[in-house]
N, C-alpha and C positions, 0 to 999 in steps of 0.2 A: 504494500500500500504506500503512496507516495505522502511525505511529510505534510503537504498540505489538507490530503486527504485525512490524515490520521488527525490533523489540530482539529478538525470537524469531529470528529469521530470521538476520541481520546475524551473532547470536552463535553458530550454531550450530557453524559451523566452530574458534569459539576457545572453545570448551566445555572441549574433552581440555585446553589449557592451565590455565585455571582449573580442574579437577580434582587438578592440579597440589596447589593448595593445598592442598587437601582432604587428598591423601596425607601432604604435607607436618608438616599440621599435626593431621590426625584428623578423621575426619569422625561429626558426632552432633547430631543434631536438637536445638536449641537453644531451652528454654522458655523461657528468660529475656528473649529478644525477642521481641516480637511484630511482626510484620508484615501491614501492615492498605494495601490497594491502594482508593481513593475511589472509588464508579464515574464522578463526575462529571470530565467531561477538556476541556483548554484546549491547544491549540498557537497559539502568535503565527508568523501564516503573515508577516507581514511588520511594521515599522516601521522608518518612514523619514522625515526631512524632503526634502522637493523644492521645486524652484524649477523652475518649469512658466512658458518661455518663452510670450508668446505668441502663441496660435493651435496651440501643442503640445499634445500627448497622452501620456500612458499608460496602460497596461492590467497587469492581475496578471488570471494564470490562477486559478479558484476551481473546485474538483474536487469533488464529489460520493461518497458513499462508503457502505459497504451500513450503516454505522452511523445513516445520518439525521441526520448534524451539519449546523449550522448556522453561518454565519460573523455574526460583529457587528463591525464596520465604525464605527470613531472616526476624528472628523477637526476639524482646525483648517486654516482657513484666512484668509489678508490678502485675500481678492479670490472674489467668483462662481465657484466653480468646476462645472462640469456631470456630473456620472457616467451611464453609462452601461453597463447591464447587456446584456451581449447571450448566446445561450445556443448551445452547439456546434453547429449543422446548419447555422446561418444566419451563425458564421464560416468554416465548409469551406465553403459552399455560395457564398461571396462576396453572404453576398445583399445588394446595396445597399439593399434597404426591410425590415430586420430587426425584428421581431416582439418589441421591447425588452422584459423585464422589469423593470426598471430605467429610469429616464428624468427626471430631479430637477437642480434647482441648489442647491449648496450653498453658506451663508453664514454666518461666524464658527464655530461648534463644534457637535460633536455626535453624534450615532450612531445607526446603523443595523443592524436584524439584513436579513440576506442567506438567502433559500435558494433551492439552486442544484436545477436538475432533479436526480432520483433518475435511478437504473439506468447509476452510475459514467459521466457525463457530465459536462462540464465546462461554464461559463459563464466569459467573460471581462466585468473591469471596468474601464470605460475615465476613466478622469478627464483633463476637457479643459477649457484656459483659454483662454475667445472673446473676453478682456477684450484691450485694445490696451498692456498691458501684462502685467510677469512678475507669476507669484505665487506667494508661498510657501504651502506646503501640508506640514501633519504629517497621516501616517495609520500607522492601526493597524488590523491585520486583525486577527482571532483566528477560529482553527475552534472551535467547541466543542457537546461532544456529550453523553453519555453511552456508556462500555463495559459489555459483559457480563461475567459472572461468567467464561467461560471466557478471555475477554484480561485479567481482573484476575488469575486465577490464574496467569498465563504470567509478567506482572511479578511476581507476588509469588515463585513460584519461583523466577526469575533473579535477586533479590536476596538469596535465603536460600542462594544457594550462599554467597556473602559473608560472612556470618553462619555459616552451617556450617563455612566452613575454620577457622573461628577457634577456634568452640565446644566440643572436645574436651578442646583444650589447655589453656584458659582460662574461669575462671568469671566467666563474662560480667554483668554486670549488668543489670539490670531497664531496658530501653530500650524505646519504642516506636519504630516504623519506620511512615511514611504517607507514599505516592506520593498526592498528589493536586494540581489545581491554585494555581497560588501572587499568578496575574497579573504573573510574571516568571519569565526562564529562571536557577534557582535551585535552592538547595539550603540548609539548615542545620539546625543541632543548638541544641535548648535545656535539657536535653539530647538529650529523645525527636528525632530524627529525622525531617525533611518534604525529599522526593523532589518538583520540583515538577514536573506532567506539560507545561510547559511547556518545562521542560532536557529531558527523554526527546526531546520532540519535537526539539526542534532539535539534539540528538546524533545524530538518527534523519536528517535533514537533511542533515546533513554529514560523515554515510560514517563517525561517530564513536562509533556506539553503545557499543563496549568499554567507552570511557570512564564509563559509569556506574558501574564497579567502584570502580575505586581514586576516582571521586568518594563515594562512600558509605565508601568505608574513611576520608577525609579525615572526612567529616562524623564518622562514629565516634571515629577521633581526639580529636574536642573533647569528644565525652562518656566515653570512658574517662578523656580527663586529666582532665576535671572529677568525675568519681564516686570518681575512683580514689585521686585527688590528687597525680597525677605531673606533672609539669612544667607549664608554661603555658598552660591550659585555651583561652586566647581567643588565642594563638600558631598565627596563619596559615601560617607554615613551619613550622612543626614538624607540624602535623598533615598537611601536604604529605609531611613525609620519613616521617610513618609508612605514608599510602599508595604513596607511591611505593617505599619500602620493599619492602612485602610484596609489589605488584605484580611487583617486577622479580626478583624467585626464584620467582614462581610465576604471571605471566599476563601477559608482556613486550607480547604482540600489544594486550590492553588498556592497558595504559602509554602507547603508542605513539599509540592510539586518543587519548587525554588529549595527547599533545604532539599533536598532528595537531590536538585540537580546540581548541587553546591558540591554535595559528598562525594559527587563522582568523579570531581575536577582532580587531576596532577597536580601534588603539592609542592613537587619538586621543580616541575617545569611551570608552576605559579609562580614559585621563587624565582627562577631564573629571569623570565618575564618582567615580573616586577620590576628587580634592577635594572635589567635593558633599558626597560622602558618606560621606568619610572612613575611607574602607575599609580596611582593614590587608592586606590582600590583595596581595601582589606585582603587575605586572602580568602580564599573560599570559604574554608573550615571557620573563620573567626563570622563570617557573614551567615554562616549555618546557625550559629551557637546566637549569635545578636537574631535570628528572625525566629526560634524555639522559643525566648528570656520574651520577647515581643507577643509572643501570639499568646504566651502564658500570662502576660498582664500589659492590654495594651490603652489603658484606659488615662497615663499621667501622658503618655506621646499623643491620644486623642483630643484631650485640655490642649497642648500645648500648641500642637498644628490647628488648631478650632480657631485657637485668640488668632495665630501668624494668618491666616486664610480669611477671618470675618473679614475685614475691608474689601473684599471681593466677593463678598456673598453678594445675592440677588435682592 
């Protein structure tokens, strides 16, 4: 099932909760955002450095899908490395003499587009080092496609519930809102708001979809402090307590979704990160532990964003 498909699907059950909001807070069609879904779509099916003992192998499954995506395939490597495209009939079938699609050696950098048989079938790719030594090897998958109007309107709906619980209450400012790809699993506010379809996917991934909620209420965060002139606009906890905030009086199962996809982040390649790139970003783990402490008592941070937010009530 493809990511967007599954944000439909995944949420359907925690709908009635975030409705929650809605009642909470009023619900009314909000001009003042706009919400704009890119039809162009990227998911990073995999990246990874490996060290390929050898005469070792591996393979990633590549899936086929009634959209016609196609995967593009980057890679670095210290040493020859071999791939090997093989296509589903002729891995069930064991067929020793397979009818490769695929069949190349690879050296120093570079990329490839992939496309896998149509009529939801899969193709495996195998990369293999026949050198009398290890090698390291960085790769990077991506699917990337284009969607139709009728799966950009299913994201663009599920983000506008977001935007509606808020919008009654609050005269929201002039924002734009765009899900499209980013060439990283990401999100951020300049103000206007980019959704990157790279995050969707790998929230879709990892049983975490909810979590796009209170990630969009985060990114919002930065653009009400920054338009509004409340507190520290580029304050990566603070704009955390306001999603988590609202999240946890009124869509706990999405909260949960955010610690859930928090836990499953690299702490070590967070670390790394961080310094490069000097993130102001908590790590995952300490953002797990502040949205738990939050949902367990969120009633001094709902005082306290109530007073920061009245001047732009309705």
């Amino acid at each position: 099932m493809d990511s967007i498909e599954k944000l439909q699907f995944s949420l359907h059950g925690k709908i009635v909760y975030i409705f929650i909001a809605i009642l909470f807070f009023g619900a009314n069609c909000n001009a003042q955002v706009k919400i704009e879904v890119d039809p162009a779509y990227r998911h990073i099916v995999s990246s990874e450095k490996l060290t390929l003992p050898r005469g070792e192998a591996t393979s990633i499954e590549l899936h086929s899908n009634k959209f016609g995506d196609h995967y593009e395939f980057r890679y670095i490597t210290t040493a020859p490395i071999k791939i090997f495209l093989i296509k589903q009939k002729d891995i069930e079938d064991e067929n020793p003499t397979p009818n490769f699609l695929l069949h190349q050696t690879l050296i120093g950098s570079g990329a490839k587009t992939i496309q896998v048989p149509a009529n939801n079938q899969y193709a495996a790719l195998f990369l293999k080092n026949e050198n009398s030594y290890a090698a390291d090897t960085y790769i990077r998958i991506d699917r990337v496609g284009k969607r139709p109007q009728s799966s950009r309107k299913n994201i663009e709906n599920i983000l506008n519930i977001t935007i509606d619980a808020l919008s009654r209450t609050y005269n929201l400012p002039s924002i734009k809102i765009i899900a499209k790809p980013c060439g990283e699993v990401n999100a951020f506010s300049t103000p206007n708001i980019v959704i990157c379809t790279e995050l969707i996917g790998d929230l879709a991934e990892k049983g975490t979809i909810g979590a796009i909620h209170p990630i969009l209420l985060h990114e919002l965060a930065h653009s009400l402090m920054y338009l509004w002139g409340i507190g520290d606009y580029s304050n990566e906890d603070l704009a955390d307590e306001f999603a988590m905030m609202l999240m946890s009086i009124s869509a706990p199962d999405a909260l949960n979704d955010l610690i859930a996809w928090f836990n499953k982040q690299d702490s070590k390649s967070e670390i790394l990160l961080k310094n490069i790139n000097a993130s102001k970003h908590s790590l995952s783990k300490q953002r797990a532990e502040n949205a738990r402490k939050i949902l367990q008592n969120p009633n001094k941070l709902l005082e306290k964003w109530g007073k920061l937010m009245h001047p732009h009530k309705k």
